[in-house]
N, C-alpha and C positions, 0 to 999 in steps of 0.2 A: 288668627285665634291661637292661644297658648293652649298645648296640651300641657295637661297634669302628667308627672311620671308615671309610670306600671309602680300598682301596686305592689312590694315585695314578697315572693314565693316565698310558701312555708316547706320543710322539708317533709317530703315522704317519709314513713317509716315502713322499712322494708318489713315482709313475712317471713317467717324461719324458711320457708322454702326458698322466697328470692333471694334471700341473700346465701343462700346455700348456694345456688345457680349463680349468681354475683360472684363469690368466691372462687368460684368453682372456676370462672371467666376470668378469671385476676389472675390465677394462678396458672391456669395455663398459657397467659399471655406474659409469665415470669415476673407480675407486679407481686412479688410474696409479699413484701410487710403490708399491704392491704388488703390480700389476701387473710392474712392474717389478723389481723384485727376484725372483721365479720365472723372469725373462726371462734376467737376469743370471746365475741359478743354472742353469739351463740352458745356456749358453754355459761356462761352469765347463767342464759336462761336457762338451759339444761345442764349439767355437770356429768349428765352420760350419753351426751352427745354424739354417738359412736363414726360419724361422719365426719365431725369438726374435727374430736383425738385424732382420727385416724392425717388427716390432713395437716390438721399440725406438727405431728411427727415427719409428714411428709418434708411441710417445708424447714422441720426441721435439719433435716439429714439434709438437706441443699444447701444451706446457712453453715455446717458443719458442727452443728452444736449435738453431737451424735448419743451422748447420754442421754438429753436430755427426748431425741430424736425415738432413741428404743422405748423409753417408758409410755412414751402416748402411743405410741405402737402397740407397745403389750396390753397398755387400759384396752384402746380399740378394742382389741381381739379375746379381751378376758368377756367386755360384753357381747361380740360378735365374732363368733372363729370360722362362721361358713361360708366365706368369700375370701377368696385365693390371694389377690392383690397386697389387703394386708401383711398377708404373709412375706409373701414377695418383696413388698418394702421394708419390711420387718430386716429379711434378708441383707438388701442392701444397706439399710444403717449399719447391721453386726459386719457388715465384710469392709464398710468401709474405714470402719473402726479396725479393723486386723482379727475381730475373733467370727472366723474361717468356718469350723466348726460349729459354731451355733447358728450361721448364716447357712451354709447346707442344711441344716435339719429345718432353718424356717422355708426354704426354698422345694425340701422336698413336702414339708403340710399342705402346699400353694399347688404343689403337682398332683397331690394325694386328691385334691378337692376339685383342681380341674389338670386331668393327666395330659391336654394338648396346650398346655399353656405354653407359650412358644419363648417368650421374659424371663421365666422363672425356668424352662432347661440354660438358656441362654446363659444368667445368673449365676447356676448352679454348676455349669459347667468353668465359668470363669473361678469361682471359689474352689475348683477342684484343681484345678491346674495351681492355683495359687499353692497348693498345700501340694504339690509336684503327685497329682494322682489323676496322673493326666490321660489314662487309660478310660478310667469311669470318666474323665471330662468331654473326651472325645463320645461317647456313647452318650450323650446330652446332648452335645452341637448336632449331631447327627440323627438324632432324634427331631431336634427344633427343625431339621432342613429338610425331614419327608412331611413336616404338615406346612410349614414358606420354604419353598424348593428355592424360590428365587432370590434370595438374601444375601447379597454378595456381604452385609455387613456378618453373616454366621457362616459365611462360606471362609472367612478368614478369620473367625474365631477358632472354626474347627481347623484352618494349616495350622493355626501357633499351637494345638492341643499335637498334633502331628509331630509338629518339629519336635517339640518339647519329649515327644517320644521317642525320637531320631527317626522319623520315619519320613526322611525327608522329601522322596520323588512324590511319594502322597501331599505330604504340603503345598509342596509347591504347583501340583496337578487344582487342588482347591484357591490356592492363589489366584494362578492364571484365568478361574473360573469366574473366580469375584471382578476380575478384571476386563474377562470380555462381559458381566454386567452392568460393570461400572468404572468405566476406562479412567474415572478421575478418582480414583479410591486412592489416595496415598499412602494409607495406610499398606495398604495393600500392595504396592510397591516396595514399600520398605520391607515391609516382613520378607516377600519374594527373594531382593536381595539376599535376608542373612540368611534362608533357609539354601540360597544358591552358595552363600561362600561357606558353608556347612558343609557341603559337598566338592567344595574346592574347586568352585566355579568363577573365578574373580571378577576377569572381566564380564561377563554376564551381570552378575550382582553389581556391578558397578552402572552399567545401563539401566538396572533398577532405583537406583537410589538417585539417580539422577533424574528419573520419570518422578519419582516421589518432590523430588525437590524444585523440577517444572513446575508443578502442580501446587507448592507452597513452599517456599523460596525462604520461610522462615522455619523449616521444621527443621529442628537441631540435634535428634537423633537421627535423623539421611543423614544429617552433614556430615556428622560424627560417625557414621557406620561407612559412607563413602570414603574418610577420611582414613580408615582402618583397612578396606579395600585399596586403595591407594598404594598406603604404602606395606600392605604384603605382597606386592608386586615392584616395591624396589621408587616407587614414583611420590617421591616424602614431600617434594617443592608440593605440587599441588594439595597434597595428605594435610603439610600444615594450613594451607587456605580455608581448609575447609575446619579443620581443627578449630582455628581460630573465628573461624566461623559460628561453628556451635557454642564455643565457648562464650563470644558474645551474645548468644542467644540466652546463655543459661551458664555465668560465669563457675557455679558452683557444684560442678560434676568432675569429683578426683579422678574417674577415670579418663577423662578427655583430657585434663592437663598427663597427666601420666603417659598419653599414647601420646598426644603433642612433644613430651620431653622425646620419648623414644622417637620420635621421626628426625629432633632436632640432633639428638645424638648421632645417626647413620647418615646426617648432612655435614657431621664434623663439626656440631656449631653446640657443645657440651655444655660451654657457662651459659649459652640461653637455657637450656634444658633445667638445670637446675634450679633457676625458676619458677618454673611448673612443677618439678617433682616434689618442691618446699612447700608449693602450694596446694598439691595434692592430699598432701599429709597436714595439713593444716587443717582442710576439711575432714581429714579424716584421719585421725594419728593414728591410727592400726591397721595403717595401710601397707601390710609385707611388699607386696611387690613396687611400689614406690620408694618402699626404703632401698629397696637390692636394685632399684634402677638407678638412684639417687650415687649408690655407691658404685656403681656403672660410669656414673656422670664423673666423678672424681676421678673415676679410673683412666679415662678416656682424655681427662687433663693431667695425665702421669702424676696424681696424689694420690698414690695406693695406700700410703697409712692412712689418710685421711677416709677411703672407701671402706676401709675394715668395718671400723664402729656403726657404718650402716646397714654392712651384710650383716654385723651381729645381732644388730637389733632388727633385720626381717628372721633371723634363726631365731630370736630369743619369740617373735609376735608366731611363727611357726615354723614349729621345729623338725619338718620333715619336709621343706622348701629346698625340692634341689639344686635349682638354678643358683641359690645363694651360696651355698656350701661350695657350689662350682667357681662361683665368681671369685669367694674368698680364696679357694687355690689359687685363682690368677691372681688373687693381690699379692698373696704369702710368695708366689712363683716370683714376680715384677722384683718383689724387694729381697729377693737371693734368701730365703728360705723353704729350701723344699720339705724337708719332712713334715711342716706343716700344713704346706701346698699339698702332698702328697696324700696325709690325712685326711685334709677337706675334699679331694676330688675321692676319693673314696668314699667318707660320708655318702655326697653325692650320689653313688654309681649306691651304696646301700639303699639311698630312699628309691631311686630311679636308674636300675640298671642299664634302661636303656639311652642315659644321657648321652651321645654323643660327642658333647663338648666337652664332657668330664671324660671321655676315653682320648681324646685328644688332648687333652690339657698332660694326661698323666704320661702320654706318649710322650709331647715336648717335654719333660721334667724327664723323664728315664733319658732321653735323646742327651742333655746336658751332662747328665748323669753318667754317660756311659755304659747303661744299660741298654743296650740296644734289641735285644731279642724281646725288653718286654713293652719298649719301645713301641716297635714294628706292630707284635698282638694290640696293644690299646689304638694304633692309628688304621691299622687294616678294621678292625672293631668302628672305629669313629666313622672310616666313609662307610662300610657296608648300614651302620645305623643312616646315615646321614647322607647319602652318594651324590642328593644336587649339592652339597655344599663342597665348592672348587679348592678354600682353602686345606683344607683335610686332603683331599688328595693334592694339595702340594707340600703338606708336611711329611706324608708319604712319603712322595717321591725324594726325599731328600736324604732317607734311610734304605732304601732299594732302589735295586739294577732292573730296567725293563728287559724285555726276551719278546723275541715276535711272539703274535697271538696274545700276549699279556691282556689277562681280561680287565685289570686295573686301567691300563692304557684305553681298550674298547669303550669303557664307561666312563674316562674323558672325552674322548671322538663324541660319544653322543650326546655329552654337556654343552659340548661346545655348539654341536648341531641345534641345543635349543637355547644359548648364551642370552638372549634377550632377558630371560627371567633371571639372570645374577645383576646382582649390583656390580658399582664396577671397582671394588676391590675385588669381590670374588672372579670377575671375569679376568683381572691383573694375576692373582691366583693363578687359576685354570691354564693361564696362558705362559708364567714360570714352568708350572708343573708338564704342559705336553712338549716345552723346549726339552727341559731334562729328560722326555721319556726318549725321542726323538735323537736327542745328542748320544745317549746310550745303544739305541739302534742303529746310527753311524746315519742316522738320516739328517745331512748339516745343514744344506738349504731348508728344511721345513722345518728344522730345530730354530735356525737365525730367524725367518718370519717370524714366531710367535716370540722370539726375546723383542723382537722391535716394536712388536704390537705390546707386549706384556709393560715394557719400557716406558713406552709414549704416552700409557695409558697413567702410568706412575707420575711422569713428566708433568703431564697438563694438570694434575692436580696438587702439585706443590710449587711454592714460591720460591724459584732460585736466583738472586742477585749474583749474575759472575762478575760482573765486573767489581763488584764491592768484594769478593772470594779472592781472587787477583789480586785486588788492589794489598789486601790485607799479607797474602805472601809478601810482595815488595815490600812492603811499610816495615812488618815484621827484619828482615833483613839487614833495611837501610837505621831500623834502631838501634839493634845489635849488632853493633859497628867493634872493632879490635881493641877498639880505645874503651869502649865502655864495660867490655868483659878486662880489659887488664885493669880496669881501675878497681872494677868490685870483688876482682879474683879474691876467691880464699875466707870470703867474710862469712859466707852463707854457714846453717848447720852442717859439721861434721859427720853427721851419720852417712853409715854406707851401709843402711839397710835397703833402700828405695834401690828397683832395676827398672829402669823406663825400657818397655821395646817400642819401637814407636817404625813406622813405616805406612806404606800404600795398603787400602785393605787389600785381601787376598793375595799377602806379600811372605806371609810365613810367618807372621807375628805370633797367629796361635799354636803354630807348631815348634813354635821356638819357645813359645811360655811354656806350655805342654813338656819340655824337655826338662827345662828348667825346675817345673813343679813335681817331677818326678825324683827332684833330689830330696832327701828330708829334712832339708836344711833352709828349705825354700818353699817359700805359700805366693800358688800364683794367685793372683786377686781378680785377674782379668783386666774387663775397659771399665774402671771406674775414675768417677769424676773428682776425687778429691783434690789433686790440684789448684784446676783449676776452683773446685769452693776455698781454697784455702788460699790463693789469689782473691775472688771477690772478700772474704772475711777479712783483709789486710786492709784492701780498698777501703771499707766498710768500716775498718776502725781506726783507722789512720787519717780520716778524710780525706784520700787521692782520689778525687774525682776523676783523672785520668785513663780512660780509656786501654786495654789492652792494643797494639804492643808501647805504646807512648809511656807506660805506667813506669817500665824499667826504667826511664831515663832520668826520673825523679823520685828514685825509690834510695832511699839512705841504706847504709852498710849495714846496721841494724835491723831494718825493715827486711832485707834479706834474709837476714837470718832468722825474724821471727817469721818469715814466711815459709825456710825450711822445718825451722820446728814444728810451727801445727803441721804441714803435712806427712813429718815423722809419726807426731802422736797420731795423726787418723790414722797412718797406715799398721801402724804397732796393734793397735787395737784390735785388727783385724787378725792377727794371728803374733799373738804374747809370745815371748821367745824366741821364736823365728829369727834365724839370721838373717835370710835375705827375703822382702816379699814385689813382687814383679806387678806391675801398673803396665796395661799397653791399651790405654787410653787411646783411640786413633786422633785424637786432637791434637796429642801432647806431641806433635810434630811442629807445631808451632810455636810451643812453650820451650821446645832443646834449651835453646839459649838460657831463659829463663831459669830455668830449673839446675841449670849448670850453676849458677852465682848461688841459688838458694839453696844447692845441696851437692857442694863441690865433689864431693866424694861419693855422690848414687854414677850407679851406673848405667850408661844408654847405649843399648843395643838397635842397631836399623836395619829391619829386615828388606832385602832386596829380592826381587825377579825379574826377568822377562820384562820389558812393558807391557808389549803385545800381550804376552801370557797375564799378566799383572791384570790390566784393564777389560780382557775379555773374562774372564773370572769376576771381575768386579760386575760386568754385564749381564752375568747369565744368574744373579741371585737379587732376589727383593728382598732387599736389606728391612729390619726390624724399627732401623732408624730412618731419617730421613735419606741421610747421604743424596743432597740434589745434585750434587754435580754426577752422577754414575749412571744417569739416565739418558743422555744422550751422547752419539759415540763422539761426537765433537766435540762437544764441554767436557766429556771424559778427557779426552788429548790434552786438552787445554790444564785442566786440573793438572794430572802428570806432571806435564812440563812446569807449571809453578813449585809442586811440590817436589821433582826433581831440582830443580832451581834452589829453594829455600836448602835443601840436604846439602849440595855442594857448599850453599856457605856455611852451614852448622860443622861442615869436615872441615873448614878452613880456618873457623877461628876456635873453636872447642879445645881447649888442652887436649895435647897429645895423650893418649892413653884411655880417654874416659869413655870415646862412642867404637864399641866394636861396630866394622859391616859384617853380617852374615849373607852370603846368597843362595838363594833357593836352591839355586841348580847344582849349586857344589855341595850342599848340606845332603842335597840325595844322590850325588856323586857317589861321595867318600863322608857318610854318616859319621861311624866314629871318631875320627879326626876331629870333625867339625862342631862336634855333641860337646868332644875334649874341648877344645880352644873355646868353648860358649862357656861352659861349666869354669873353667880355670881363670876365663875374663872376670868372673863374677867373684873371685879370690874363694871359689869352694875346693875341695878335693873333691876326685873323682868319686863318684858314685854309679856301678854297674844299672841302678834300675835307670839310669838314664837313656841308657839303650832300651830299656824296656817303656818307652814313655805310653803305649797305647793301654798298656794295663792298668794307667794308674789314677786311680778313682777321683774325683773332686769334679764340680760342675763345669763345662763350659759351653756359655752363651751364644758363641758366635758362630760365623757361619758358615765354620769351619769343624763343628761340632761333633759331624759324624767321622769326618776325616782322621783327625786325630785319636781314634778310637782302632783304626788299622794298623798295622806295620806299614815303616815307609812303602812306601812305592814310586813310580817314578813316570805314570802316566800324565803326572799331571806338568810335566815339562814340555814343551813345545805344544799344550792343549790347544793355540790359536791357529795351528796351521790350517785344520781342514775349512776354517771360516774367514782364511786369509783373504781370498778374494772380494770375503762381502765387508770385510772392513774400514772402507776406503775413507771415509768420513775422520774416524780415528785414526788409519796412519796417516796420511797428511797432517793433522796436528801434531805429530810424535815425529814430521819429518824421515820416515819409512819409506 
């Protein structure tokens, strides 16, 4: 038998009550827009519905339609204001809109009507902190937690009201509380953490943010505050994982790219950093310190003009940013303007006397300067600000003599006792600076350790091809052959302004410029580069693709000489009138030949010492530059001998007359003499302050800067003896 179908149900029509209770079930089960439609249909029928308004507001404010969210709040409460809730939600629409203020007074109505309302301190204590009046916040949370004692979720409401008051062992005591309630609170970890690195507790907070991030593995402020834990302890590999981490949780938080640039920056890896600090300031173009890191990033890729215009614009977004004003000294310091340097590190120490790195910056500038007493105050200043940072005490120690008991010396011993917390340039630092204090106390075995530690540690993080170093001496040599200086002789520019000193570092170079520049007749220039730029400029317009030293071998008579001229003009420039101005370039030991054809008539001075002496000097200082070959004593030897090698033949084919040798030992022998024959090579008359060369003012960079600020003296001859025995590595290369 066929059954007929079920007749078709008609719909119920719900009673204003069911469907209040309907509603009421939809909404709590998070179906709002059906909820809301019963809400509306109710309103239909009644337009002072004070259940439905109130509800609709409700689900307004969840929807984020927050104007619209307060006004059905207000109707609610204009027909009924003697039930707290509204209030209370009232609250929340005003606070999640930003206005703060009108949200505490609807929160405190809700408390007025029922005062143990546990939501409404809760609320109210949140919009107080919001408005940093986190005193009254705190006396809310803790209100809400003697009527629910056991709330781990208001047990770490009330740490953040805590911290936010710097009241930090309190915080973190509520923290821990919420956490033996509720062991998976991650939130709660997190906070724990930054309330722990607020107290300079790292690695702890780091154990925190890691529990946080167990716990949910996508939360991107752990990641990002682990990230920041990380690397204030020196450990940036992992800092960036995590970094990068957050970031992909929530690409668009400037300060995560910004701490990302700076972890990439102290990994030496600046052109990624820049990167993120463009992108930081994209999000957010009024981002001062992104901009003065940004010019950090420039800096740290030796584009110091290019860093200016960014410190200027975090000073121009705020004007009382010390760190910028400091930076910009080191830019203005990098490109040989101190009074400007000098200026900005000042600024600096005006907005924040207690900068550090602006008392250090100004010490190195006086230290060039030849100011050395004000010197000494700004770098004794730097470490007592600053005493874990190792490089400050070895800017120190490069302007003072240690003395047992030296308590400068004791607060390195105990740097070093906790070294793990430096990175390891400062540990390279630290480990220069206790050789020097050590070699001054005649303690030579314990001085040698820390240059070989300080050394090795230099070593392994620089790329140095010897064999390619090498190969480049011989090549250099076998180009500049007799036949190819007699062919070109005589073409180059005539000027006999340019004095090349050129020699081994800590060979006498700067005390022989230093002599030099004490005539008035003569501007020393220092080690600058223009040479060899006025070499690649040639290349560069000439189309010689050719390689240094190959270049000479197909460089026309002409090409010489216009390679002498520009590097007349760059050097004229540098000091108009000037009869003679002095280049000791330590490069331009390569270039002799070169520069003979292109400036028949400059004069080349080669400073000479000791090897021994030469290369243990070169060992006991962390040069500014790379210099890889000076890092270990082997490839030291090695060096040497190439570059004694290359001298002997620059003596053999050079016109007679153009390369004075001066040697160390006889220039402190019999000084005057030797002051004489330097001065007279260079076709000047004699000039008595030449004798007086320690007096006389103008910067020098190198690293021999305090030295030449003395009167001779004569300890620094035969200085390798008492570390003759530990040298073994180097004389065997040197053949000793």
């Amino acid at each position: 038998m066929t059954r007929s179908p079920n007749p078709p149900e008609t719909q119920k029509t719900l009673t204003p009550a069911q469907a209040l209770n309907t509603a009421l079930s939809l909404l709590r089960a998070g179906q709002l827009r059906q909820a809301a439609q019963l809400y509306r249909a109710l309103l239909k029928l009644d337009g002072k519905h004070v259940a439905a308004l109130y509800y609709l507001g409700v689900i307004a404010t969840r929807e984020g339609r927050l104007d619209e969210a307060i006004e059905l709040l207000r109707q609610s409460i204009a027909l009924d204001a003697s039930r707290p809730e509204p209030h209370n939600d009232l609250g929340i629409a005003l606070a999640t809109a930003g206005r703060f203020e009108e949200a505490i007074a609807a929160y405190g109505t809700a408390l007025a009507i029922r005062p143990n309302y546990v939501e409404a301190h809760n609320n109210a204590g949140t919009a107080l902190m919001a408005l940093s009046r986190n005193v009254l916040a705190t006396t809310h949370f803790e209100r809400a937690l003697e009527i629910r004692p056991g709330s781990a979720e208001l047990l770490n409401n009330l740490g953040n009201a805590l911290m936010a008051s710097r009241r930090y062992e309190a915080a973190i005591a509520r923290f821990r509380t919420a956490l033996a309630i509720n062991p998976n609170f991650a939130q709660a970890h997190n906070n724990l953490g930054l309330a722990l690195v607020a107290l300079d507790r790292p690695e702890e907070a780091i154990k925190a943010y890691q529990a946080a991030i167990s716990l949910n593995p996508g939360y991107t402020n752990a990641h990002g505050n682990l990230a920041l834990a990380l690397a204030s302890l020196n450990r940036h590999e992992p800092a960036i994982a995590h970094f990068e981490t957050a970031l992909a949780g929530n690409p668009n938080v400037a300060e995560t790219h910004n701490n990302l640039g700076n972890s990439l920056v102290a990994l030496n890896r600046p052109a990624e950093a820049l990167t993120h600090y463009n992108e930081a300031l994209r999000i957010r173009p009024e981002y001062a310190e992104a901009y003065n890191n940004l010019g950090s990033a420039f800096a740290a890729l030796d584009h110091h003009a290019e860093a200016i215009p960014h410190y200027d614009k975090a000073i121009d977004i705020k004007p009382d940013f010390a760190d910028a004003h400091n930076n910009l000294g080191n830019a203005f310091t990098a490109l040989d303007r101190p009074d400007e340097a000098i200026s900005s590190y000042r600024r600096a120490l005006d907005f924040k006397p207690t900068l550090a790195e602006a008392h250090a910056g100004l010490g190195n500038i006086y230290r060039t300067l030849g100011r050395l007493d004000e010197a000494r105050q700004h770098l004794e200043n730097a470490v007592t600000l600053a005493p874990r940072r190792a490089e400050f005490h070895h800017n120190l120690s490069e302007i003072k003599r240690f003395a047992s008991g030296d308590p400068r010396l004791a607060a390195m011993e105990a740097l070093a006792q906790d070294i793990s917390v430096l990175s390891e340039d400062e540990r390279m630092h630290l480990n220069f600076a206790l050789a020097k204090a050590y070699r001054d106390l005649g303690e030579y075995e314990r001085s040698f350790r820390y240059l070989l530690e300080g050394n090795a540690g230099k070593r392994a993080r620089i790329v140095y091809d010897e064999a390619a170093t090498l190969r480049l001496f011989e090549r250099t040599a076998a180009v500049f052959t007799p036949e190819l200086m007699r062919r070109n002789a005589g073409h180059g520019n005539p000027s006999t302004v340019p004095v090349f000193i050129i020699g081994m570092p800590r060979s006498g170079t700067t005390l022989i410029e230093q002599i030099l520049a004490s005539h008035p007749k003569v501007f020393g220039a220092g080690e600058i580069s223009d040479f060899k730029a006025a070499v690649a400029n040639l290349a560069g317009r000439s189309g010689l693709g050719t390689p240094f030293p190959n270049i000479a071998a197909v460089m026309t008579r002409e090409q010489f000489h216009r390679l002498g001229t520009d590097y007349t003009d760059r050097v004229r420039g540098k000091a108009p009138g000037i009869k003679r101005v002095t280049d000791k370039a330590l490069g331009n030991v390569m270039l002799a030949g070169l520069i003979n054809l292109a400036l028949p008539n400059a004069t080349i001075i080669h400073a000479r010492r000791n090897p021994v002496d030469t290369c243990l000097s070169c060992f006991t200082r962390l040069f500014g530059g790379e210099m890889p070959f000076k890092y270990d004593l082997a490839e030291l030897g090695r060096y040497f001998r190439a570059h004694d090698a290359l001298m002997a033949h620059w003596r053999s084919i050079l016109p007679e007359g153009v390369m004075l040798e001066m040697q160390y030992e006889d220039l402190v022998a019999d000084f005057e003499a030797q002051a004489r024959r330097l001065v007279a090579h260079c076709g000047l008359d004699w000039d008595e302050r030449c004798l007086a060369f320690h007096e006389t003012e103008r910067p020098v960079r190198t690293a021999s800067a305090t030295q030449v600020r003395q009167p001779l003296y004569r300890s620094s001859v035969g200085n390798s003896q008492p570390y003759i025995k530990m040298l073994r590595p180097l004389l065997d290369e040197l053949g000793i």
